[in-house]
C-alpha positions as CSV (number, residue, x, y, z in Angstrom):
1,X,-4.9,-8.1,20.7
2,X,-5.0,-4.4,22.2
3,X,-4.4,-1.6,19.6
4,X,-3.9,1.9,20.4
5,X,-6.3,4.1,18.2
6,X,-4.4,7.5,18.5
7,X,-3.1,9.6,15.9
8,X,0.5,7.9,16.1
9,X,-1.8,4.4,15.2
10,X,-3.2,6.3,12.1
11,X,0.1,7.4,10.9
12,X,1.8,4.1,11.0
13,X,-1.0,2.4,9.5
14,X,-0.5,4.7,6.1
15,X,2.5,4.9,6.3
16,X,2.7,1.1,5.1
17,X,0.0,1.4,3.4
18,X,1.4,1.7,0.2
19,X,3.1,-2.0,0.5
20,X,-0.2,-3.9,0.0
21,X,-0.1,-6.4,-0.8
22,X,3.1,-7.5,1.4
23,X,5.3,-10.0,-0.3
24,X,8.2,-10.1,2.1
25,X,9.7,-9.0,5.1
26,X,13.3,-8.6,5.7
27,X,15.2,-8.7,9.0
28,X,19.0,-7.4,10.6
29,X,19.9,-9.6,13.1
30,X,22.1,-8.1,15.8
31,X,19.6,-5.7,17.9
32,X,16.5,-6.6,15.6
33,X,16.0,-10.4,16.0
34,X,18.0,-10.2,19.0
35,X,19.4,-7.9,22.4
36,X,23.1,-8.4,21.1
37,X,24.7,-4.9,21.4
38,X,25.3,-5.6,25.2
39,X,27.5,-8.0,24.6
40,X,29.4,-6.8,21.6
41,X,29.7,-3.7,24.0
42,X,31.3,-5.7,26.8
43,X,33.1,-7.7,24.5
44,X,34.7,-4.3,22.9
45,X,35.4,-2.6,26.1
46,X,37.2,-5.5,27.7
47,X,39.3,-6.2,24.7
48,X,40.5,-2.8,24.2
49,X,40.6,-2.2,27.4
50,X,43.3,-4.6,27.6
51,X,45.7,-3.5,25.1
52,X,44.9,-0.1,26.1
53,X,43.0,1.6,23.9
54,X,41.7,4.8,25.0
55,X,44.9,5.4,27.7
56,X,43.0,1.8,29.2
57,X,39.7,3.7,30.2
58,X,36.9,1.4,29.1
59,X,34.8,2.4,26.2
60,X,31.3,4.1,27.2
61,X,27.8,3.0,25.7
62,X,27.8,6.2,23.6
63,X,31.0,5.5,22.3
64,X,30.2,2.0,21.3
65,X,26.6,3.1,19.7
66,X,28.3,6.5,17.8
67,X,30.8,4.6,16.1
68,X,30.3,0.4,16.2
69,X,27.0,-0.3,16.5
70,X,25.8,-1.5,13.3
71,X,29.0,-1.2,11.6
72,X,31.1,-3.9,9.2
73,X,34.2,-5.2,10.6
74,X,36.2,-3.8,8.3
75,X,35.0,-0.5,8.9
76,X,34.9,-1.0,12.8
77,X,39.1,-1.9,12.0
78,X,39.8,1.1,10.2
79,X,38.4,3.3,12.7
80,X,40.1,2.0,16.2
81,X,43.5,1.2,14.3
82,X,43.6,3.6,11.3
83,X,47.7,3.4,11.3
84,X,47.5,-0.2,11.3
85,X,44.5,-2.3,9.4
86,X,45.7,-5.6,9.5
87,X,46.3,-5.6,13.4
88,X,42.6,-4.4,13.4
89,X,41.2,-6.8,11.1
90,X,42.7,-9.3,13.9
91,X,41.6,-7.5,16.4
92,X,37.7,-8.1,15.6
93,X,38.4,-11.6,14.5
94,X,39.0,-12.2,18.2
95,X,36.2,-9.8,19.8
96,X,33.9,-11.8,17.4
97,X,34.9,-15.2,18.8
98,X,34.2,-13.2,22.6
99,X,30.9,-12.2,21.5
100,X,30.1,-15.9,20.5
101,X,31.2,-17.6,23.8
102,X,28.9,-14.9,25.3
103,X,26.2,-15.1,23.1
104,X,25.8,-19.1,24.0
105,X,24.6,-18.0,27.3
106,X,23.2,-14.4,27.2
107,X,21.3,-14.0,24.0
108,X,17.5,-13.5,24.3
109,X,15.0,-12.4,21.5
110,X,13.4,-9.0,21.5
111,X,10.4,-8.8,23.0
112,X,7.3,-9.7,20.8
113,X,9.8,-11.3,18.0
114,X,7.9,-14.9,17.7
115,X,4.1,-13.4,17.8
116,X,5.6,-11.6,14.7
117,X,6.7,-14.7,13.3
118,X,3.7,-16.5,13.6
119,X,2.3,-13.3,11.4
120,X,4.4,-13.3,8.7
121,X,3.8,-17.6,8.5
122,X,0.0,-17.3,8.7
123,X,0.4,-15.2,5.3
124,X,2.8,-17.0,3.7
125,X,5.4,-14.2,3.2
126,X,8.6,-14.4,2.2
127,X,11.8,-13.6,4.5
128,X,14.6,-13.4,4.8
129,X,17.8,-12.4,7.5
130,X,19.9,-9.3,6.3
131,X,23.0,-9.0,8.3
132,X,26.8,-7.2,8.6
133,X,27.4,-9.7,11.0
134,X,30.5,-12.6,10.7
135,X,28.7,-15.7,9.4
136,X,29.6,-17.7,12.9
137,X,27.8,-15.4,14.7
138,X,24.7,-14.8,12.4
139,X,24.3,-18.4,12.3
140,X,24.6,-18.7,15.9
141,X,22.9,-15.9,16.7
142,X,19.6,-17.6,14.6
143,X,20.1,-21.0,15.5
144,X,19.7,-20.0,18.9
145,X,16.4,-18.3,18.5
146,X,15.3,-20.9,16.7
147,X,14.4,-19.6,13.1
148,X,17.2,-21.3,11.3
149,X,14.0,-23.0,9.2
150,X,12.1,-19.2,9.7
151,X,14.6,-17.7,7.2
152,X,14.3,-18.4,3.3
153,X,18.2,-16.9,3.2
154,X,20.6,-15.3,5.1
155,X,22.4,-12.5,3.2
156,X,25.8,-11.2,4.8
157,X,27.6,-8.0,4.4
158,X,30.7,-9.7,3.6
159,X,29.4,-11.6,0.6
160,X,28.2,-8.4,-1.1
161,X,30.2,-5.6,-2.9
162,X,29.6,-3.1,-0.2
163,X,27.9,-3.5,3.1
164,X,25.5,-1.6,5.2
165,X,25.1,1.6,5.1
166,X,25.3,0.6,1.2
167,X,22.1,-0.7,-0.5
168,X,23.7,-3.9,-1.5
169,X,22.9,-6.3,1.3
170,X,19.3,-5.2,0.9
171,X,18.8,-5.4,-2.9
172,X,20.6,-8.9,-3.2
173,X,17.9,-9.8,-0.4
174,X,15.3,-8.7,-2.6
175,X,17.1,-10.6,-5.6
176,X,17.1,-13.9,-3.9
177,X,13.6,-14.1,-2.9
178,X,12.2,-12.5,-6.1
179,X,9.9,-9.6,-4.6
180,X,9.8,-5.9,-5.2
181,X,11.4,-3.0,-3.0
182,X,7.2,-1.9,-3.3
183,X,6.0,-4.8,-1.2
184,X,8.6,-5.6,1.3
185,X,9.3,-4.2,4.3
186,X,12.6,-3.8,6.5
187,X,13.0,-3.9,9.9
188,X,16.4,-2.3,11.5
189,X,17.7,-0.6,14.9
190,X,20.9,0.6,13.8
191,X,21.5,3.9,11.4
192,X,23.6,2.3,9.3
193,X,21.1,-0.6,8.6
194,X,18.1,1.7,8.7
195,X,20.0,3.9,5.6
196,X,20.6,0.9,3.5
197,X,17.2,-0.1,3.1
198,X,16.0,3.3,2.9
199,X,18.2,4.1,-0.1
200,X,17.5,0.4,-1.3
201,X,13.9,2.2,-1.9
202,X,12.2,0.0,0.6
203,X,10.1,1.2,4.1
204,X,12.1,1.0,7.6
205,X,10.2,-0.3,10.8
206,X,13.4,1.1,13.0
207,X,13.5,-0.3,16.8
208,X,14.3,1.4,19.8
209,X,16.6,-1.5,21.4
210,X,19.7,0.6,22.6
211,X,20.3,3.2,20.2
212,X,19.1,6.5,20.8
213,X,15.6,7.8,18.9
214,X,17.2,10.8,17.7
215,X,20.0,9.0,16.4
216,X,17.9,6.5,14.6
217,X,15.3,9.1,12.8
218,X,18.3,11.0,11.5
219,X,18.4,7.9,8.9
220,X,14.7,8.2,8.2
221,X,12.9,5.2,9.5
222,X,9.1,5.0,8.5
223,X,7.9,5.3,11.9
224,X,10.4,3.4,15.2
225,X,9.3,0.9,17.7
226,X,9.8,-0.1,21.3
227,X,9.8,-3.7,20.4
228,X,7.2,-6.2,18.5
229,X,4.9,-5.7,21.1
230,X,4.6,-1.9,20.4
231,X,1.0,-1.4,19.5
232,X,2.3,1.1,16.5
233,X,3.2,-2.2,14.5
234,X,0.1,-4.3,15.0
235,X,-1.9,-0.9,13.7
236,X,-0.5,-0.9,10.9
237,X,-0.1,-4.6,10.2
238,X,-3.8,-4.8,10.6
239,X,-3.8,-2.0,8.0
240,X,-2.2,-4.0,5.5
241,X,-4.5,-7.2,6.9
242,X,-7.1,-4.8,5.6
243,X,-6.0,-3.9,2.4
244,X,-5.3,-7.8,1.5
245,X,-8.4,-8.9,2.8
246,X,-7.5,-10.7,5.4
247,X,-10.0,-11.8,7.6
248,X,-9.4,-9.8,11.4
249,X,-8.0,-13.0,14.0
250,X,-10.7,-13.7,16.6
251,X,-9.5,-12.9,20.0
């Protein structure tokens, strides 16, 4: 295992420090476990395209991340129909089924995502899946990766008083699995998902999939990664290693 031993290394190390010993780690789904916003994107921009949203020119990638990405249905409705909720409320009903027939073929884990896995199962640590996504697609989404047996519980936006940004997914997360906000970390690549577990009191590994780094530290993420691989992570996962006692793996 290669780590980087710059300052950036040192920083990330302390700043999840503080969660020794780790009890849990909490994932999102869409962008986090998985590249997904591609297809959403595509499956957005054809759909609206069609009953011509926008005058019929297709949405653009900054369009998509500034105002969907990350976002509850309900709240993605009420912005691209505001005069007529139900018809959106429809409307993402069907992009949803899109993204699914899509996602059969095109979905592929982010980089690094099972090495991290086989972390958090060496220690035992509890986990769960943290998601404003549909419950077909969060379901399909992790069956296809293969960590339908990974996850302790899934937790879904809709089942919850408010979603993300709200606190509420995150907190009924910590709930369910019986751990404190003080030894369970969150990882997130969307704003909205990055703000709900910062105000649910709990440290945000953010990643870099599509959505821009100045976007994403506006909603103060710990530190932000390319992807699992990112040598930033392993420093300070061996950090926490460390501080548990953990005896280093031999390479």
């Amino acid at each position: 295992m290669t780590i980087s031993s710059g300052e950036n290394s040192v920083t990330s190390s302390c700043s999840l420090a503080r969660l020794a010993p780790l009890e849990a780690v909490l994932f999102d789904v869409d962008g986090t476990l998985c590249d997904s916003d591609p297809i959403h994107h595509l499956a957005f921009r054809e759909m609206l395209q069609e009953i011509g949203f926008n005058g019929g020119v297709p949405i653009s990638e900054q369009f998509f991340v500034e105002n969907i990405a990350g976002k509850h249905n309900d709240d993605i409705a009420v912005l691209l129909f505001p005069n007529d909720l139900e018809r959106g409320l429809k409307f993402c009903v069907d992009k949803e089924a899109m993204f699914r027939r899509l996602a059969k073929e095109e979905l592929k884990p982010i980089q690094g995502l099972y090495k991290l896995k086989k972390w958090v199962e060496d220690r035992g640590l509890k986990r769960a899946a943290v998601t404003n996504a549909p419950k077909e697609n969060a379901e399909l989404m992790i069956s296809t990766l293969r960590l339908s047996d990974f996850f302790e519980a899934v937790i879904l936006g809709d089942d919850c008083e408010h979603a993300k940004p709200f606190p509420d997914p995150y907190l009924k997360a910590l709930d369910i699995l019986k751990v404190s906000k003080d030894h369970t970390v969150v990882f997130e690549d969307s704003v909205s998902g990055i703000k709900a577990g910062v105000v649910a009191g709990m440290p945000v590994v953010g990643l870099m999939t599509r959505n821009p780094e100045h976007l994403l530290m506006e909603a103060k993420p710990t530190f932000l990664i390319k992807n699992y691989e990112d040598p930033k992570l392993w420093a300070a996962l061996e950090e926490l290693d460390r501080l548990a006692g953990v005896a280093p793996a031999s390479t």
